[in-house]
N, C-alpha and C positions, 0 to 999 in steps of 0.2 A: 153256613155262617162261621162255622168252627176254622174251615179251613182257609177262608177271607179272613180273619185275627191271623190266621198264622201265618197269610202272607204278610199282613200288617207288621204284624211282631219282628218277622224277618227284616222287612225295608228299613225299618227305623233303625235295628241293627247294623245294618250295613254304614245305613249314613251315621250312624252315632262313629263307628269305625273311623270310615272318610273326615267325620269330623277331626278324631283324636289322631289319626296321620296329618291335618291338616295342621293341627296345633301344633303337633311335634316338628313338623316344619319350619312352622313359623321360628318355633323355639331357637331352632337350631340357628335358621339365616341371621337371629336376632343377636346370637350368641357370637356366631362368624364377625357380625357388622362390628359386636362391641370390639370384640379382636383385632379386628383392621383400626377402627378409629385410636384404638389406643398404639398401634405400630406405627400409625401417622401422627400422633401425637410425639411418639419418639422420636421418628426422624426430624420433624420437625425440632424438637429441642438439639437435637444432635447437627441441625443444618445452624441455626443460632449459634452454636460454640465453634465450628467450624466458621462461618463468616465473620470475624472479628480478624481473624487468623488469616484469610483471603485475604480481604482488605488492609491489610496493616502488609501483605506481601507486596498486594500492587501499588501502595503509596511508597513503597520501598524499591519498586520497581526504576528504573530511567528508561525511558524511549532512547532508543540509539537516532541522535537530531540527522545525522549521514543518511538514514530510511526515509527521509521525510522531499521527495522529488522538489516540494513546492518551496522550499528555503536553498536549494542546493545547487550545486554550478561542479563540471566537466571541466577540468585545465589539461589542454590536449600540449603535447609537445615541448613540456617542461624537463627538462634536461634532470637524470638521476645523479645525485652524489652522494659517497659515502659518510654517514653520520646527519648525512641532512637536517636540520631543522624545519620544517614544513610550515609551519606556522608563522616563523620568521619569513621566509621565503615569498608566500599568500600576500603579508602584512605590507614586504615589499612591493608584488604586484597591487596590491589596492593602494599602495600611495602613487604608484604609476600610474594610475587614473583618476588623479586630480585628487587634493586637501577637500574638494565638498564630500566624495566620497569617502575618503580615508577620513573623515569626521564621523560620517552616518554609518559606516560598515564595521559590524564586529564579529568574528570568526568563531562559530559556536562547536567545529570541531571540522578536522580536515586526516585525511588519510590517500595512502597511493594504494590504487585499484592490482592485481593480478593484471601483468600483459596478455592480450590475445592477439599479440601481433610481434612477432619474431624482427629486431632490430628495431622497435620503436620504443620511446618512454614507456614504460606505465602511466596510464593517466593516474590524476590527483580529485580526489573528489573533495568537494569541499562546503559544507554547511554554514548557513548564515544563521543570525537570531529570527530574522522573520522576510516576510516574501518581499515585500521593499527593499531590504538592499538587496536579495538579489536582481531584482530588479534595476536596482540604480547601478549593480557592475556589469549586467547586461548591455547597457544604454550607454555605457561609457569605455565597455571592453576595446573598441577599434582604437584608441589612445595608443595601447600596446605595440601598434606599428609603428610607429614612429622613434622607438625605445632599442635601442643597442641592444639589448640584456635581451630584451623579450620577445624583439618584432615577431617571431616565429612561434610565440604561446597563442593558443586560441585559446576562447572561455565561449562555454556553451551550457547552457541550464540543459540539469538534471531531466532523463525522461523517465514516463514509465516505460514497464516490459509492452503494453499496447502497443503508445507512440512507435519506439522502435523497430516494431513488428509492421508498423503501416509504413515507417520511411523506408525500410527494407524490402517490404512488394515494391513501392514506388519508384525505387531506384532498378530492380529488378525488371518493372515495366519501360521504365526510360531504356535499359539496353537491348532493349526489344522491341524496341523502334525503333522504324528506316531511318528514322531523322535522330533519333532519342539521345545520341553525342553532342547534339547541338544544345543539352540542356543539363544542367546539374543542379541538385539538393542540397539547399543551404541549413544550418544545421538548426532555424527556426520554424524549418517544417515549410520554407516555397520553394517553386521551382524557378530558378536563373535563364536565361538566354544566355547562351557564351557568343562575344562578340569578337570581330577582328582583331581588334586593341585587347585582346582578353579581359576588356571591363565584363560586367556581369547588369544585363538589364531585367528586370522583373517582367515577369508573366502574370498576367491580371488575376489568374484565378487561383491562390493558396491549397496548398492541400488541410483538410481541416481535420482535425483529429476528434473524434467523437470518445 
């Protein structure tokens, strides 16, 4: 009997033990958690005084309107001159395509690209306020032929690096095929017929850009 108590006495020692590691445990994670909650309480005040200071950078910010493909237009074969006026020049070509556009059209910034072609212009890149007019000088750029000054400017809307990337296979495929000189890439992404007369007739099926 004596020695049945004393294992008793023992086992309850033990857990009374297990219990007071288990507390001290507790203590301790509860102590960690308070620690963190209060470190994320800092940050958090510390991300508050920092976002006023963001925001107040990025309303400060300007988007460069030239980045933006969907307002912008490509002027290929515009003659360089020294001191140029660019904008003047632009202003010109859009009243060469009719007073309805030189009413709707307003030039939201324009610049000459770096040449990658050894004895050709620099292209002219050139930003609209919104995708309507570029739109409306797309629709009315063939005017330009008819024009002393310009007949030899082309206007071609802005791509992206994609687009470029697909008319670049595509053209790459055209010359690798048997036939594939009988056909050329027009600069709205279809594929032409070249005829006798060197007119140019369309191929029923567009290349589509995804």
């Amino acid at each position: 009997m004596q020695v049945l108590k004393s294992e008793i006495h023992l086992d309850l020692a033990r857990e009374s033990s297990r219990i007071d590691d288990l507390a001290n445990s507790v203590h301790s994670l509860s102590i960690r958690f308070n620690d963190i909650e209060e470190s994320m309480n800092n940050l958090n005040t510390q991300a508050d005084s920092i976002n006023p200071t963001i925001n107040d950078r990025n309303s400060n910010t300007q988007v460069n309107p030239l980045s933006n493909d969907a307002v912008t237009v490509i002027v290929k074969n515009l003659q360089f001159a020294e001191n140029e006026n660019l904008i003047e020049i632009m202003n010109d070509i859009i009243h060469k395509l009719g007073q309805s556009v030189a009413k709707e059209v307003k030039i939201a910034a324009v610049t000459r690209l770096n040449s990658r072609f050894h004895g050709k212009p620099e292209l002219v890149k050139m930003s609209l306020e919104n995708t309507d007019q570029k739109i409306l000088i797309l629709h009315n750029k063939h005017k330009l032929k008819t024009d002393e000054n310009y007949k030899t400017v082309f206007i071609q809307g802005a791509k992206s690096r994609i687009e470029r990337l697909i008319e670049n296979n595509t053209r790459a495929i055209l010359r690798e095929l048997p036939q594939g000189n009988q056909f050329r890439l027009t600069g709205n992404g279809r594929i032409l017929r070249k005829t006798q007369n060197n007119e140019d007739s369309e191929v029923d099926v567009p290349i589509k850009h995804s």
